[in-house]
TORTOR-308409 format. One line per 2 residues: number of its first residue (from 1); for each residue x, y, z of N, C-alpha, C. Coordinates in steps of 0.1 Angstrom, whole numbers, plus 2048, in hexadecimal, padded with zeros to 3 digits. Example, Ala and Ser with C-alpha at 12.3 -4.5 7.8 and 13.67 -1.06 7.14 Angstrom:
% residues 2
1 = 884:7C7:84E:87B:7D3:84E:884:7DF:84E  880:7EA:847:889:7F5:847:881:800:84F
***
This chain:
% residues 410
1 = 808:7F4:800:800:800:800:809:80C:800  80A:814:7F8:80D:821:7F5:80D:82A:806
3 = 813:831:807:817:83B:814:81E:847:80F  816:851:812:821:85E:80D:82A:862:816
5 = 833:86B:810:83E:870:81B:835:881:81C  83B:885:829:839:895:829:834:89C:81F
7 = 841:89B:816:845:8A0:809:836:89D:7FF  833:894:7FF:82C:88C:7F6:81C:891:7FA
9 = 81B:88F:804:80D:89A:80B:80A:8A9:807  81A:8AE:809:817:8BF:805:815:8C2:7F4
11 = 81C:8B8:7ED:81A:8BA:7E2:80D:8B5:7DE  809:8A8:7E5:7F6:89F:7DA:7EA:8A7:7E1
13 = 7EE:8B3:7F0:7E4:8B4:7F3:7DE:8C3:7EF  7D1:8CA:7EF:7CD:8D3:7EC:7D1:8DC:7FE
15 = 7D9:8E9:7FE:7D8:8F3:80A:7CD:8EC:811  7C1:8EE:811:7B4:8EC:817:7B4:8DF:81D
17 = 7B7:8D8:816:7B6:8CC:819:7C3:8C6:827  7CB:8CD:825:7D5:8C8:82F:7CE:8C9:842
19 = 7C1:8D6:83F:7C3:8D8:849:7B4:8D1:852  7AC:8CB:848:7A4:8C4:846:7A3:8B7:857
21 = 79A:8B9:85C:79B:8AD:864:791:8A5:865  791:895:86C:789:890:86F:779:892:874
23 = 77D:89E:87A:76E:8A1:882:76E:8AB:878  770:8B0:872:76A:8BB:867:762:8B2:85C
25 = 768:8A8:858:75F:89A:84F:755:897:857  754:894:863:74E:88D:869:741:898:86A
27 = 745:8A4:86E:738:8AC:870:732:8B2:864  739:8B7:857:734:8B8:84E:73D:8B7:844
29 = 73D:8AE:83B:745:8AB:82D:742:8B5:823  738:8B7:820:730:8BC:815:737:8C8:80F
31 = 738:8D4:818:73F:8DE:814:74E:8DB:80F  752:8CF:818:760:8CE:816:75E:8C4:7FF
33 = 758:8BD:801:759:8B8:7F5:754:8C2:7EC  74D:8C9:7EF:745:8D4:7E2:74E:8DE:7E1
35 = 75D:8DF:7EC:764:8E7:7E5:774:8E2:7DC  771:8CF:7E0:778:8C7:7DA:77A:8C4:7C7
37 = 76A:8C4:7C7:765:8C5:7BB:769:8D0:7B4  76A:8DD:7B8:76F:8EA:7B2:77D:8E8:7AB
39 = 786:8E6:7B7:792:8E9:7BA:798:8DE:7B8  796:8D4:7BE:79F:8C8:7C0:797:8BB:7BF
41 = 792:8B6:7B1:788:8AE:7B3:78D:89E:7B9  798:89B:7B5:7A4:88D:7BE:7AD:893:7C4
43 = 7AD:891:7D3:7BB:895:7DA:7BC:88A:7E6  7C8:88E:7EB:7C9:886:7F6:7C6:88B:7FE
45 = 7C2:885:80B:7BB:88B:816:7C3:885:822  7CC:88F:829:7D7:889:832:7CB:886:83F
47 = 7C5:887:840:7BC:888:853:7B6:876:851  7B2:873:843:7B2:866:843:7B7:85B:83B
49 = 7C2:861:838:7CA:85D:82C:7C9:852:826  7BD:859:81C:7BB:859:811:7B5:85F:805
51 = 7B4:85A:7FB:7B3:865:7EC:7A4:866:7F0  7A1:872:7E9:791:874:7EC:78B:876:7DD
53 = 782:874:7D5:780:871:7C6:773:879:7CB  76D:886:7C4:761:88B:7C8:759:88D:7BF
55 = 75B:88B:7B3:750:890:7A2:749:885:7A1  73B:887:79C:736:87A:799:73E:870:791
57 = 744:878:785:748:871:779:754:866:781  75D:86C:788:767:867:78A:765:85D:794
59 = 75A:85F:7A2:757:855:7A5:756:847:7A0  74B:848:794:746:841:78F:751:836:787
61 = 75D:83F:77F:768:835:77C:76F:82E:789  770:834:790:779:82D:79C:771:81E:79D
63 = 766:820:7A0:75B:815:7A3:75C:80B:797  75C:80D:78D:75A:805:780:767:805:779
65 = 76F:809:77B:77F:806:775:783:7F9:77F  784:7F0:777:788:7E6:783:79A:7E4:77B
67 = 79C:7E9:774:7AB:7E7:770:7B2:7EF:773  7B0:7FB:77A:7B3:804:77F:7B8:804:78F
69 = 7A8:7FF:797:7A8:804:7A4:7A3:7F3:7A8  7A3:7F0:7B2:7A4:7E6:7B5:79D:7E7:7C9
71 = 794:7E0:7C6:78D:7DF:7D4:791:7D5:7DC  79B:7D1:7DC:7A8:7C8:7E0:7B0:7D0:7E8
73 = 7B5:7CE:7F6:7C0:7D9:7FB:7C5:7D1:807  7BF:7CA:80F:7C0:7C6:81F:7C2:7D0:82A
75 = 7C0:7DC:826:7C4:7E5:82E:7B8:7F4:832  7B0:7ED:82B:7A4:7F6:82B:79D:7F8:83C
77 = 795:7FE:844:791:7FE:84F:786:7F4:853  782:7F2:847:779:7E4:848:77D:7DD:847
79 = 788:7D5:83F:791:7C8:844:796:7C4:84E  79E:7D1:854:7A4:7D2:864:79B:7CE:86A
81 = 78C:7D5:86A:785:7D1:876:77D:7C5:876  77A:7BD:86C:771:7B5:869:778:7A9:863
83 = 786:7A7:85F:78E:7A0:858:788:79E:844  792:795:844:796:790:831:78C:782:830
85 = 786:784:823:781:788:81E:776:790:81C  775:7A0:81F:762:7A5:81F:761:7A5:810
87 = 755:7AB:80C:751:7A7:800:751:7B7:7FB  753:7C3:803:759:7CD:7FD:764:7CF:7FA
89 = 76B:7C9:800:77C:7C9:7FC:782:7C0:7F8  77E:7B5:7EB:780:7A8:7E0:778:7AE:7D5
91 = 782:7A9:7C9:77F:7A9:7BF:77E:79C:7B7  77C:798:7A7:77C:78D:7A0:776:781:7A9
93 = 777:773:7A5:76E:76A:7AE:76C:769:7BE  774:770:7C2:76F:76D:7D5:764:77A:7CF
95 = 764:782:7CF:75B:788:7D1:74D:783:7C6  74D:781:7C1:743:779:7B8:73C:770:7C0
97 = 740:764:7C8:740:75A:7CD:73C:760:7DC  73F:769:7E5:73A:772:7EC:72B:77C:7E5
99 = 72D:77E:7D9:71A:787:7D9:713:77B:7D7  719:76E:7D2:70C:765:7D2:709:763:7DD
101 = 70E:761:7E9:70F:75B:7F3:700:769:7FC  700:76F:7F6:6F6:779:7FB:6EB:778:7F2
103 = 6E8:772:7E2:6E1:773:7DD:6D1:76D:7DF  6D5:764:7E5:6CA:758:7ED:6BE:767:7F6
105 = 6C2:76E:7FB:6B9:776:7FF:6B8:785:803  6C0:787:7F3:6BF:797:7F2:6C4:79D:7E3
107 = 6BE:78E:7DA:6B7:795:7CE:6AC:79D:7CF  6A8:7A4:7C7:69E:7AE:7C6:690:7A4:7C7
109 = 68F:799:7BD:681:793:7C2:67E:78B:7CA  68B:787:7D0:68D:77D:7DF:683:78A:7E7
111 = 68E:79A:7E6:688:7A2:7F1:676:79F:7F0  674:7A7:7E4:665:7A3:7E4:65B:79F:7EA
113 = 65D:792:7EC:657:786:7F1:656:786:7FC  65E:78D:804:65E:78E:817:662:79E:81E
115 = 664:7A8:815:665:7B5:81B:65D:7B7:81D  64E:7B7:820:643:7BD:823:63E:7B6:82F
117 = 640:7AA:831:638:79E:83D:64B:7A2:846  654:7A3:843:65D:7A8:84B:65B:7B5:854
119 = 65E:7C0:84D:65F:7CC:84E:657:7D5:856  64A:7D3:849:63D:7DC:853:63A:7DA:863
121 = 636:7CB:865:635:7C7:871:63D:7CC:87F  648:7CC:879:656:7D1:882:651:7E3:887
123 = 64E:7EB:877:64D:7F9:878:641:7FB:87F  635:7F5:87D:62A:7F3:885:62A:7F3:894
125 = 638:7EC:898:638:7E8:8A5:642:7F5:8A7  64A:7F8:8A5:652:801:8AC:647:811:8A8
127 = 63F:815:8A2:638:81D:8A1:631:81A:8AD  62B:811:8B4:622:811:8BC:629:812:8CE
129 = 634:80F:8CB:63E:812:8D6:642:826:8D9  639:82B:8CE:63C:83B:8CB:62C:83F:8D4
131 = 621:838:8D5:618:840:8D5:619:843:8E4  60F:851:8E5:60F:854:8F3:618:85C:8F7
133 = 61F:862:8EC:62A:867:8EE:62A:876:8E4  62D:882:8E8:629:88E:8E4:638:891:8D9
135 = 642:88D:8E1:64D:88E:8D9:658:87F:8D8  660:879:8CC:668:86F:8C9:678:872:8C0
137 = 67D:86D:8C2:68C:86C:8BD:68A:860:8AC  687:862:8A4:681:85A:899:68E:854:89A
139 = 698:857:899:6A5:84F:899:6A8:844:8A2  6A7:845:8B0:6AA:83C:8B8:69E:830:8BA
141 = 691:839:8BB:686:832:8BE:67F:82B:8B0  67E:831:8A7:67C:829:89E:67F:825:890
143 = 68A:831:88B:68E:829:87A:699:821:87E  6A3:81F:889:6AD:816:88D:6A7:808:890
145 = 69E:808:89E:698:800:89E:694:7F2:894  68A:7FE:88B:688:7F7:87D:694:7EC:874
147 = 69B:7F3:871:6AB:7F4:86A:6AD:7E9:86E  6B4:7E6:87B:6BF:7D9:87F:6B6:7D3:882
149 = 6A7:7D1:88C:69F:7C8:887:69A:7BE:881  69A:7C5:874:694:7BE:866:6A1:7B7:863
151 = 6AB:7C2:861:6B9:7BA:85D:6BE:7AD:865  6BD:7AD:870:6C0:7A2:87B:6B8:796:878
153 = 6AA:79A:875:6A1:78B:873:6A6:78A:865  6A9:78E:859:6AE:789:84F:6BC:783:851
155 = 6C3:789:858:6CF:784:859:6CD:776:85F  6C5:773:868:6C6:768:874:6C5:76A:87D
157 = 6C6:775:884:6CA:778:891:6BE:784:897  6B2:77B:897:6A5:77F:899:6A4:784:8AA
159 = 6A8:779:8AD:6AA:779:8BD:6B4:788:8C5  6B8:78E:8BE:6C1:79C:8C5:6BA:7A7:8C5
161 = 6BC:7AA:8D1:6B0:7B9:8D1:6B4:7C2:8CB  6AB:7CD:8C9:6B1:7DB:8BD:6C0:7DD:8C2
163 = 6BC:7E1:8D2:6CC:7EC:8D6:6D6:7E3:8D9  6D3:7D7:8DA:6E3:7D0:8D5:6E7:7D1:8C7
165 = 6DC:7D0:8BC:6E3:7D2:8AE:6E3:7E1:8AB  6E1:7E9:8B3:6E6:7F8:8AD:6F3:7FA:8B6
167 = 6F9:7EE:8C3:700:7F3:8C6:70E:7EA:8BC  706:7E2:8BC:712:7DB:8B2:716:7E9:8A3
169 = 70A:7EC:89D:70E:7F0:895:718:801:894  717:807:8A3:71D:80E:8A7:72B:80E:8A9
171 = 72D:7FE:8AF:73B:7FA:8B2:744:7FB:8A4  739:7F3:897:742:7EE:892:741:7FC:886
173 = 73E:803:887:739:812:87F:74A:817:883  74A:818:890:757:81E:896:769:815:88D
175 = 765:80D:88A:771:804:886:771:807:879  764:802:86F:764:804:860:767:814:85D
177 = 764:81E:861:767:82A:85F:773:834:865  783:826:86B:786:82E:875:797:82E:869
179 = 794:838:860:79F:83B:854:7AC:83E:85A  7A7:84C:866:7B4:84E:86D:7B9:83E:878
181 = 7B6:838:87A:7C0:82F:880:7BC:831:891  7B4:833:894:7B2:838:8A1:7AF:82E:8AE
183 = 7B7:82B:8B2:7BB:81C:8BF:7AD:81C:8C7  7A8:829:8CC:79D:827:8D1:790:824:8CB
185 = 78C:829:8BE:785:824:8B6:787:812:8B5  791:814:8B1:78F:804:8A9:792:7F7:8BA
187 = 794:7FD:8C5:78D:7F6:8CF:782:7F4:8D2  776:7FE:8CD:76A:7FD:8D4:765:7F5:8C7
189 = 76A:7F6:8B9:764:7EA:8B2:76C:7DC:8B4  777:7DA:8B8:779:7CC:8BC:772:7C4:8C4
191 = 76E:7CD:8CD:764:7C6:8D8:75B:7C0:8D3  752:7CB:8CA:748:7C5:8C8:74C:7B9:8BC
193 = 751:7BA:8B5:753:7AE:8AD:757:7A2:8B4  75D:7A2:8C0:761:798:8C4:753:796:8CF
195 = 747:79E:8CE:73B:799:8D1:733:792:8C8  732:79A:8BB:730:793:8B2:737:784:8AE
197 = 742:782:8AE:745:774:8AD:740:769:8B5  742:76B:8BD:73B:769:8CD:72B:760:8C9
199 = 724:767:8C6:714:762:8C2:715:75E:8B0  719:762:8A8:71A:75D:89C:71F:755:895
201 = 727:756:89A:72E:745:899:72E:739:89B  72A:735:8A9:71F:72E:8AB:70F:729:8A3
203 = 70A:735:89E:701:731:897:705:730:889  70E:733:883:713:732:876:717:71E:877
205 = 71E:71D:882:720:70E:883:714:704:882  70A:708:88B:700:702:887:6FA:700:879
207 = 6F9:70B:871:6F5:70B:867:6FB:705:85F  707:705:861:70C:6F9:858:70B:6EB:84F
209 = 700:6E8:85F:6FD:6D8:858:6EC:6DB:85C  6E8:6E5:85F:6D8:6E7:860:6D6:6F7:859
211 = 6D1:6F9:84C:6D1:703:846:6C2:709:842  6C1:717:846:6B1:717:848:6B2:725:83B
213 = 6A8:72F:840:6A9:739:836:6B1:745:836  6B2:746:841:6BB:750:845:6C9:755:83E
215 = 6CD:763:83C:6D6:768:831:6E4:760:837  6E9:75F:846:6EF:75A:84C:6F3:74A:843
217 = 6E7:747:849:6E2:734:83E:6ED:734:82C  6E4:73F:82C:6E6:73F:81B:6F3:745:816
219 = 6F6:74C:81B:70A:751:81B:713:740:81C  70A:737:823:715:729:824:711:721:81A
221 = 704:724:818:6FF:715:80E:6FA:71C:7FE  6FA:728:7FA:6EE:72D:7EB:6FD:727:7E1
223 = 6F6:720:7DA:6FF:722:7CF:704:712:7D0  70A:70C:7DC:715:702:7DC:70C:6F5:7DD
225 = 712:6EB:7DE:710:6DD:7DD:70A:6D7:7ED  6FE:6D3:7EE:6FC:6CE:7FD:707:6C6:803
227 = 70A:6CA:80D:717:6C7:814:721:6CA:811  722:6D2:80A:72D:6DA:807:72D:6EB:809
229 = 728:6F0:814:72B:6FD:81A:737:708:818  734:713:815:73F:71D:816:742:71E:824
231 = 750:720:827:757:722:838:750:729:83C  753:72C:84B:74C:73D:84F:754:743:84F
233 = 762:742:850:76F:748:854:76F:751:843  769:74D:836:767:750:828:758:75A:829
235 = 74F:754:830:744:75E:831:745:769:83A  748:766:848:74B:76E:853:74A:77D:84E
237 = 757:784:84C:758:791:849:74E:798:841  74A:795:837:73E:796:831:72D:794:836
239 = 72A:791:83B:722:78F:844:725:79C:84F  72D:79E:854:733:7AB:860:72D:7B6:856
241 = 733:7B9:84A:733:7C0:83E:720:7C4:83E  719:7BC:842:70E:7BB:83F:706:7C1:848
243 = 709:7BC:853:703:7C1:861:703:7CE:85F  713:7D5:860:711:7E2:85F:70E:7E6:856
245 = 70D:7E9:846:70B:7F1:83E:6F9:7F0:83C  6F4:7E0:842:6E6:7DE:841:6DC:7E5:84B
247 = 6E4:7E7:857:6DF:7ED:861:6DE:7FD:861  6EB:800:85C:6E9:810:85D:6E0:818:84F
249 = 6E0:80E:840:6DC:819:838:6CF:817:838  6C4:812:83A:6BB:816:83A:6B5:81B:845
251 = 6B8:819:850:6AF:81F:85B:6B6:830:860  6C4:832:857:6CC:83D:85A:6C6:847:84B
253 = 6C3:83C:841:6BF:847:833:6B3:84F:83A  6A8:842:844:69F:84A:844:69A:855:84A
255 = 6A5:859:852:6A4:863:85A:6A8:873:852  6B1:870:846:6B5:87A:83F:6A9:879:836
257 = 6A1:871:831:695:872:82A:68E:880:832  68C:879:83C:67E:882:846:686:891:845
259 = 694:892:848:699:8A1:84D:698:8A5:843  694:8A2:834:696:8A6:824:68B:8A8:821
261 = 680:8A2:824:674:8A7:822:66F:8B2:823  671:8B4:837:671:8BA:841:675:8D0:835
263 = 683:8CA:833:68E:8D4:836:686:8D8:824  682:8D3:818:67B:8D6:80F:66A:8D8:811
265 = 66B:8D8:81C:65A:8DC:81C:650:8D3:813  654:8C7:817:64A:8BC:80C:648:8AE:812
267 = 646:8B3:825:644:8A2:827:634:8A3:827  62B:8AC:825:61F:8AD:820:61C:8A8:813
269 = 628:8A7:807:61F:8A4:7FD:624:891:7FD  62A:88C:807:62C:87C:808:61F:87A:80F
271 = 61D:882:817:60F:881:81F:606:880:817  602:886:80E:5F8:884:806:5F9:87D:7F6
273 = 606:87B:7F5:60A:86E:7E8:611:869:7EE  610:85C:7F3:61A:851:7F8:61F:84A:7EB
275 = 621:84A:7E3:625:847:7D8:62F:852:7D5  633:85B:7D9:63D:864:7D9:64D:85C:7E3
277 = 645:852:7ED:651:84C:7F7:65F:84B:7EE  65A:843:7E7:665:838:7DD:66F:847:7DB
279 = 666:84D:7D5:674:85E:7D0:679:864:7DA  672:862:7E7:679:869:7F0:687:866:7F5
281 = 683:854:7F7:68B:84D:7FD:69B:84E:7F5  699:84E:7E3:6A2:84E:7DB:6A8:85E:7DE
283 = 6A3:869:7DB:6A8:873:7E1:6AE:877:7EF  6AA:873:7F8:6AB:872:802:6BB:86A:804
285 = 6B7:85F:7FE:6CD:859:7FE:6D4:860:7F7  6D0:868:7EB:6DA:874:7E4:6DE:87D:7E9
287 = 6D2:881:7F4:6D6:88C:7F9:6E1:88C:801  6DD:880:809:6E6:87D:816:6EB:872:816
289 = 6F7:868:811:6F7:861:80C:6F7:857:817  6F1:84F:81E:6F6:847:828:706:840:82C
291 = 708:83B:81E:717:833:822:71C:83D:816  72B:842:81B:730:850:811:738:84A:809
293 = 73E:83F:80B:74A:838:7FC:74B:82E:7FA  752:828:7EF:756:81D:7EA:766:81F:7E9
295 = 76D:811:7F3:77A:813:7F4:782:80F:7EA  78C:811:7E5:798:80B:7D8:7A2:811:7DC
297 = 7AF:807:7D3:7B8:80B:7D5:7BF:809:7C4  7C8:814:7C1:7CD:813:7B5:7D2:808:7B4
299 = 7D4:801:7A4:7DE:7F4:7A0:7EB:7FB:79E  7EA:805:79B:7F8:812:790:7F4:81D:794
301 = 7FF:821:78C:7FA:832:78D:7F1:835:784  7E8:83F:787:7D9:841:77E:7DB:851:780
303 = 7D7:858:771:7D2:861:776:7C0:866:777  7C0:86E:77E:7B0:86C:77D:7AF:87E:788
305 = 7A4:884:783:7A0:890:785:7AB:897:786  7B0:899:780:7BE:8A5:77F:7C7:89E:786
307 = 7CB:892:78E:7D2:890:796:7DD:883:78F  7E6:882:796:7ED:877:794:7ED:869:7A0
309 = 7E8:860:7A1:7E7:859:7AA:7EE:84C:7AC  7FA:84E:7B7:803:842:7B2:800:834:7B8
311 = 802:829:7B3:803:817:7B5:7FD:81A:7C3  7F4:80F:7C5:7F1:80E:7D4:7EE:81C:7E0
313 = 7E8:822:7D8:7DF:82E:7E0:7D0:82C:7E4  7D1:82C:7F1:7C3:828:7F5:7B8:835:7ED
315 = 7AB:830:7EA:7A5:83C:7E4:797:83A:7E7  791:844:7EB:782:844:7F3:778:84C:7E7
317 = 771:843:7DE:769:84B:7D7:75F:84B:7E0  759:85A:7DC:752:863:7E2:742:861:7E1
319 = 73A:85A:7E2:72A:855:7E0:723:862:7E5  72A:866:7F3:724:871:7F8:724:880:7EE
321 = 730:87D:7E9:734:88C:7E1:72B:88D:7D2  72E:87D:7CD:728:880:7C0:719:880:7C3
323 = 714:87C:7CB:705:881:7CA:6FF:88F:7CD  70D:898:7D1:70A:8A2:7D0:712:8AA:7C2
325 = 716:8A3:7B7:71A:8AC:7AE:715:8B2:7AC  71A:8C3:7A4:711:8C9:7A2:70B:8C6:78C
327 = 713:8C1:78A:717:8C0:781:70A:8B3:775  705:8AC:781:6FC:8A4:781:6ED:8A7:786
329 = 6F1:8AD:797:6E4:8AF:79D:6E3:8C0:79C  6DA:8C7:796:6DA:8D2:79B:6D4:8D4:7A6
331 = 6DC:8E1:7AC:6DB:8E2:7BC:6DA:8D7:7C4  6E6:8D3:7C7:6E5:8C5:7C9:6E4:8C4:7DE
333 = 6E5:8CE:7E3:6E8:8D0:7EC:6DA:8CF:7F7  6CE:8D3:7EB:6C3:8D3:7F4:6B8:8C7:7ED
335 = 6B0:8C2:7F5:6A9:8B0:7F5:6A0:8BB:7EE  69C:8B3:7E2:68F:8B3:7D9:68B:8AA:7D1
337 = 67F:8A8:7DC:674:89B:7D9:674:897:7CB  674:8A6:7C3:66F:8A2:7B3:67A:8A0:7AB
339 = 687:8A2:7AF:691:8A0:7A9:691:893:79F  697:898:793:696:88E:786:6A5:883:789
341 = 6A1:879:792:6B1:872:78E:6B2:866:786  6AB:869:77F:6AB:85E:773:6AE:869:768
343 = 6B4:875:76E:6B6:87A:761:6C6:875:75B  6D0:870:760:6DC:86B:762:6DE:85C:767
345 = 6E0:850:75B:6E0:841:75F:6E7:842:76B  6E1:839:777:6EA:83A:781:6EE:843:78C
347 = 6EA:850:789:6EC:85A:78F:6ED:85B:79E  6E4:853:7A1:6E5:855:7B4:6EC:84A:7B6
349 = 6F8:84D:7BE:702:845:7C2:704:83B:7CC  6F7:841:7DA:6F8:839:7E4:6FA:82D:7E7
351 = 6F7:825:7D9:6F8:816:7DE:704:813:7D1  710:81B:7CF:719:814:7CC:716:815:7BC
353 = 723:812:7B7:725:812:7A5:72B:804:7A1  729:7FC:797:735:7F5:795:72E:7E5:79B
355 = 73C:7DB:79E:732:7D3:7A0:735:7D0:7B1  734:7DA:7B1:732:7DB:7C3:726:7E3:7C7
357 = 721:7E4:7BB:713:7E9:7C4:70E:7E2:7CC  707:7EB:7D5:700:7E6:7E3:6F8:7D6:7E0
359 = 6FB:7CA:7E8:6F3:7BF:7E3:6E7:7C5:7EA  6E5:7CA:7F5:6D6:7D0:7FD:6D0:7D5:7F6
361 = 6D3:7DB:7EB:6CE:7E9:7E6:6BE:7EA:7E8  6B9:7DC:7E2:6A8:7DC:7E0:6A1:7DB:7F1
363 = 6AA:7D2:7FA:6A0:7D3:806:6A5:7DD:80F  6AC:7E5:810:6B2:7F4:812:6A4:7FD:80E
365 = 6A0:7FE:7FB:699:808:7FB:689:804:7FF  689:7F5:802:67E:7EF:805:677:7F5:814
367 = 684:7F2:81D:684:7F2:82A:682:806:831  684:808:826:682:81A:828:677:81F:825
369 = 671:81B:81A:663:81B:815:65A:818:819  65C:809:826:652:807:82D:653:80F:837
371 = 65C:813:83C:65E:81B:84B:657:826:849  658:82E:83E:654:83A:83D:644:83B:835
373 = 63E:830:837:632:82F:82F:628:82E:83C  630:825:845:62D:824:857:629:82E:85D
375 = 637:836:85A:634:840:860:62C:850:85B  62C:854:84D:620:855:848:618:852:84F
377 = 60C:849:848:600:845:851:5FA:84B:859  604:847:865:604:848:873:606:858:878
379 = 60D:85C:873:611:86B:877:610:872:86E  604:874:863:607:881:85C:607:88F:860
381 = 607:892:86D:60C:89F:86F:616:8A3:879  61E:895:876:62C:896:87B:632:8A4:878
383 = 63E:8AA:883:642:8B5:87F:651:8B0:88B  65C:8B8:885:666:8BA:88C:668:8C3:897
385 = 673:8BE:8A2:675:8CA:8A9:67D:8D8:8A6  67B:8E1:8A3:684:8EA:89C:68E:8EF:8A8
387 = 689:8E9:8B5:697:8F0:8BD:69E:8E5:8C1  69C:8D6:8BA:6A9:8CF:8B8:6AB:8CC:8AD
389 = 6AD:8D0:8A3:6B3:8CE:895:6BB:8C1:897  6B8:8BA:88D:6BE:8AD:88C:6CD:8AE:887
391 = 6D4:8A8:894:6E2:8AC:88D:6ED:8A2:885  6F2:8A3:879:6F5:896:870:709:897:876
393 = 70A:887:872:715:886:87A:720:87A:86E  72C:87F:86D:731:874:864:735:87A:856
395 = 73E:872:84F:743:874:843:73E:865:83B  746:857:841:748:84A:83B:739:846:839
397 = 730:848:849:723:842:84A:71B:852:851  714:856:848:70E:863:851:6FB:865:851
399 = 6F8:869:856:6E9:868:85E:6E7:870:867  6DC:876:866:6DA:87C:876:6D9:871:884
401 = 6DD:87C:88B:6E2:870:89C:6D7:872:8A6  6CE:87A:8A0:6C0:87A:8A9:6B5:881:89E
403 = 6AA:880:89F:6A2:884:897:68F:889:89F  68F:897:8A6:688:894:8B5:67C:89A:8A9
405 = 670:893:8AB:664:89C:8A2:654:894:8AB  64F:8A2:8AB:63F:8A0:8B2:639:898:8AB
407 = 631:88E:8AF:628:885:8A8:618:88C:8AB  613:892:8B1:606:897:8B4:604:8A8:8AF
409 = 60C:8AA:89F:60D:8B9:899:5FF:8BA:896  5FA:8C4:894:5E8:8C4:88D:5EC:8D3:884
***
């Protein structure tokens, strides 16, 4: 893996950028990439070192140049934390042989067939844990809830209450997103992984030789020969890969849905066309993108957006950035319902380019659609608190961290 010297920083990086920190990504990226796009659309970014790719266009090659950039590295923050093989970070047949291994129940018409007798029921019930109540946190109390949930009983792991799988996904949020290297971070995700090993493993063993429907089940057995199982030590990381990215982007999109509505003055017209959901939901991850990149590392030197990028440079395309191009989205900055994103193949980036698109993608936009159709319903004269503004948190994985709104508005 590529490492710069001093030298090598002052020269690849833009002024601005040097002085750039962690918590400045973490609290708002946006400005920092809309002025990346201007000025420096590939640079290196010493606070997490690595390259940052911000244009739609250029995103999009990083993701789909596979001769180029290579989702192969061992060194990524998600390997560290989760170990080799995940299915983000392999390319050619492991990775192939890893999305079948998820295909068994998260093709699009697998989802079909059981997002609805899943889902609703769940949003049903955490809605009804709201009533009685003048004011709620939609985040904590009910689009999370939802989220790991649903994901838990598809995964297998029906039996774990919500706040153990948001705590899991917290731990392991801390590890996958921890670029700078940070000892304390990547303690509070070791734990939990070595909680998670702990209970999953165990049941992965059983499954082994007793295989039911569960995504868990189907990661060992879709595809292969009865009695002939894929390892778990081969599934394992992948599966980790899942928890988290399955847990946080839909019940975290949907909270940027609601504040996008909200902040466009149009959660009245989902109130009265629920058939507007689907667009919201889709806008709603452009706006805000839930998971902000797709990781690679160069094969060679490449050049790409004015830049020179040498052998083995880690490189973070930007999902979050290019959904705000401006170049694509006009005014890309502010959520609109009616926004045309079919006006550009591809255009909304959230779930990835290339053939690493999101395998969730379909029960992600499923699982948001019902939540917010719930909640609809139920609350059409939902309103926010305006003296707590929802505050969004994050660069890698970002969402608001509380979301407080009256349910009894008239």
């Amino acid at each position: 893996m590529w490492s710069p010297t001093h030298l090598e920083v002052t020269r690849l990086t833009a002024d601005f950028l040097a002085d750039v920190t962690v918590e400045d990504l973490d609290n708002d990226p946006y400005p920092i990439y809309e002025r990346m796009r201007r000025e420096a659309p590939v640079a290196y970014v010493p606070c997490v070192d690595t390259w940052f790719v911000t244009t739609h266009a250029d995103v999009t090659k990083v993701a789909e140049d596979i001769s180029n950039f290579t989702a192969e590295n061992g060194t990524s923050p998600a390997e560290i934390s989760f170990g080799t093989p995940a299915i983000i970070a392999v390319d050619g047949p492991v990775h192939h042989e890893l999305r079948r291994s998820f295909d068994g129940k998260f093709r699009p018409r697998e989802v079909d067939g059981y997002i609805e007798e899943l889902v609703r029921p769940l949003a049903i019930e955490a809605l009804a844990n709201l009533t009685e109540r003048a004011e709620v946190d939609l985040m904590a109390e009910y689009f999370e809830p939802i989220s790991v949930l649903s994901l838990g009983q598809v995964l297998g792991l029906g039996n774990i209450d919500a706040d153990t799988l948001r705590r899991w996904f917290k731990g392991m949020n801390a590890g996958a997103t921890n670029f700078e290297r940070d000892p304390v971070k990547q303690e509070i995700c070791d734990d939990v992984i070595a909680e998670i090993d702990e209970i999953v493993i165990p049941r992965m063993e059983y499954l082994l030789t007793n295989p039911d429907n569960s995504t868990m089940s189907h990661m060992l057995h879709s595809g292969r020969e009865p009695g002939d199982p894929r390892k778990i030590e081969f599934v394992l990381p992948s599966l980790k890969v899942a928890i988290l990215g399955g847990m946080q982007e839909p019940g975290h999109g949907c909270g940027s849905v609601v504040v996008g509505l909200f902040s466009a003055d149009q959660w009245r017209d989902v109130v009265n066309d629920q058939t507007l959901i689907g667009k919201a939901v889709d806008e709603g991850m452009r706006w805000v993108a839930p998971i902000g990149t797709q990781f690679r590392v160069t094969r060679g030197e490449v050049e790409l957006g004015g830049a020179t990028l040498p052998a083995g440079a880690p490189v973070s395309a930007l999902l979050s950035s290019a959904n705000r191009d401006e170049s694509v989205f006009p005014d890309p900055n502010n959520f609109d319902l009616y926004r045309d994103l079919n006006r550009v193949r591809g255009s909304q980036a959230a779930f990835g380019f290339g053939k690493h698109f999101c395998s969730g993608h379909a029960f992600a936009r499923h699982q948001m659609r019902i939540a917010l159709e719930v909640l609809v319903e139920n609350y059409p004269n939902l309103s926010l608190d305006s003296t707590r503004p929802a505050p969004f948190k994050g660069w890698e994985f970002r969402a608001p961290t509380e979301l407080w709104a009256f349910t009894n508005s008239s």
